[in-house]
C-alpha positions in Angstrom: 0.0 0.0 0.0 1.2 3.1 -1.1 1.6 5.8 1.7 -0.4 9.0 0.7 1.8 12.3 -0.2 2.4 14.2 2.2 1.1 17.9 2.4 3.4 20.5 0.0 3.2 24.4 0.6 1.0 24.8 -2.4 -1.4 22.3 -0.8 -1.2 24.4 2.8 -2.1 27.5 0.3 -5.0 26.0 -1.1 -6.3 25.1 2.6 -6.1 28.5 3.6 -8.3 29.5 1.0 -10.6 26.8 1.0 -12.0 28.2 4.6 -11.3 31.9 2.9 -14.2 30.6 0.1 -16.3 28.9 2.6 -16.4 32.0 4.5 -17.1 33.9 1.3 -20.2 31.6 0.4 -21.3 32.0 4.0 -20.6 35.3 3.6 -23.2 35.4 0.4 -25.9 32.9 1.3 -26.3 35.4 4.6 -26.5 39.0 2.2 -29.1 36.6 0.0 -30.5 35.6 3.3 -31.0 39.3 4.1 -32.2 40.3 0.6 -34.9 37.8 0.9 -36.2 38.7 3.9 -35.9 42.5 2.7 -37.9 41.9 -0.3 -40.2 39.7 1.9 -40.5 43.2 4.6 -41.2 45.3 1.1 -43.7 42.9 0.3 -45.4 42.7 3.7 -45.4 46.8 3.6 -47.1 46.9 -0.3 -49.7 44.3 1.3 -50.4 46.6 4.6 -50.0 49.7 2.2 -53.3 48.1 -0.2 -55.6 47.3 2.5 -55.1 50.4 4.0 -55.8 51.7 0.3 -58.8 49.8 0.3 -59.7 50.6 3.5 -59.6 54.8 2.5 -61.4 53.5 -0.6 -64.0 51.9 1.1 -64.3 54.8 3.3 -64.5 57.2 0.6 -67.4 54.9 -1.2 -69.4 55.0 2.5 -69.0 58.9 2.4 -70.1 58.8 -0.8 -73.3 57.2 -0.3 -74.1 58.9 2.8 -73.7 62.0 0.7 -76.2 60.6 -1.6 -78.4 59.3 0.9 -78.5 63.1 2.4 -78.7 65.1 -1.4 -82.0 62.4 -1.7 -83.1 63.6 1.9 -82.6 66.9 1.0 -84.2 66.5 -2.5 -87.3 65.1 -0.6 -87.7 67.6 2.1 -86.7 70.2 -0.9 -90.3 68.8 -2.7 -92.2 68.8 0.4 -91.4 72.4 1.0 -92.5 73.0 -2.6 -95.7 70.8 -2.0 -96.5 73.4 1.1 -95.9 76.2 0.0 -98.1 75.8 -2.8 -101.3 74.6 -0.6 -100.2 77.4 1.4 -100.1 80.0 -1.9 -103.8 78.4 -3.0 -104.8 79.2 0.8 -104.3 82.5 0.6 -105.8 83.0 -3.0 -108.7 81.0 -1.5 -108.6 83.6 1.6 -108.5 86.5 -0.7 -111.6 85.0 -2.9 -113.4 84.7 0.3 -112.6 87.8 1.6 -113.8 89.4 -2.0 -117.0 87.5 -2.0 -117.7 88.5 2.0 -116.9 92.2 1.0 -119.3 91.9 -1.9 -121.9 90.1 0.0 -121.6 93.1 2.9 -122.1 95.6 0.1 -124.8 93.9 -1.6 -126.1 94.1 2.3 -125.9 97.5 2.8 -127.6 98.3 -0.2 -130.9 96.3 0.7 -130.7 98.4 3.5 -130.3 101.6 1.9 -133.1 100.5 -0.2 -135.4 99.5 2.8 -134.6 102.7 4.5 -135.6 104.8 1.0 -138.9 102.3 1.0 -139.6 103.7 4.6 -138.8 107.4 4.1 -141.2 107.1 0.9 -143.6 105.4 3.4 -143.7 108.3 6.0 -143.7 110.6 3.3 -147.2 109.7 2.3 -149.4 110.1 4.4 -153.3 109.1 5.3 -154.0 112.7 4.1 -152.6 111.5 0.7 -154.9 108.8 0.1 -158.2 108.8 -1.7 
């Protein structure tokens, strides 16, 4: 059996830089160790960043339809205003029609008066002495 060769100074060099290139893929698989978990942070961060996108968004789309709920409201109450204030316009034309006609049925009044008090007059003014 042949005894193996024993270690040269190029073969001592070459087992100092084997540890110098395990230390350098050490070295590398920690920086892509530390990449990954930086891209899985900035991934984590878009994530949080999009709900609390959706969340404004869905906030945004609730104030929107409260808004619309409230221009309806006011649309409503808008119409019912209308709706009174013309009853309340044909009330007063009403009022003014009755006031006209009460006015007119007064004067009407006070000319049957007038006339009965002329028919009296006339009456007093003749007298038995007048008469056949």
């Amino acid at each position: 059996m042949p005894k193996p060769p024993l270690p040269s100074s190029d073969d001592h060099a070459g087992a100092v830089t084997m540890p110098k290139q395990g230390e350098g893929v050490r070295h590398d698989a920690e920086h892509d160790r530390q990449q990954a978990e930086s891209g899985r942070e900035l991934a984590e961060d878009s994530r949080q960043a999009q709900e609390r996108l959706r969340e404004v968004s869905e906030t945004a789309r609730a104030a929107g339809e409260a808004a619309r709920l409230a221009a309806e409201a006011a649309r409503a109450a808008s119409e019912e205003a209308r709706l009174a204030a013309e009853a309340a316009r044909h009330a007063a034309v009403d009022a003014v029609r009755a006031t006209a006609e009460s006015l007119s049925a007064t004067l009407e009044h006070m000319k049957l008066v007038e006339q009965m008090r002329q028919t009296l007059r006339d009456i007093k003014s003749v007298g038995p002495t007048d008469s056949n």
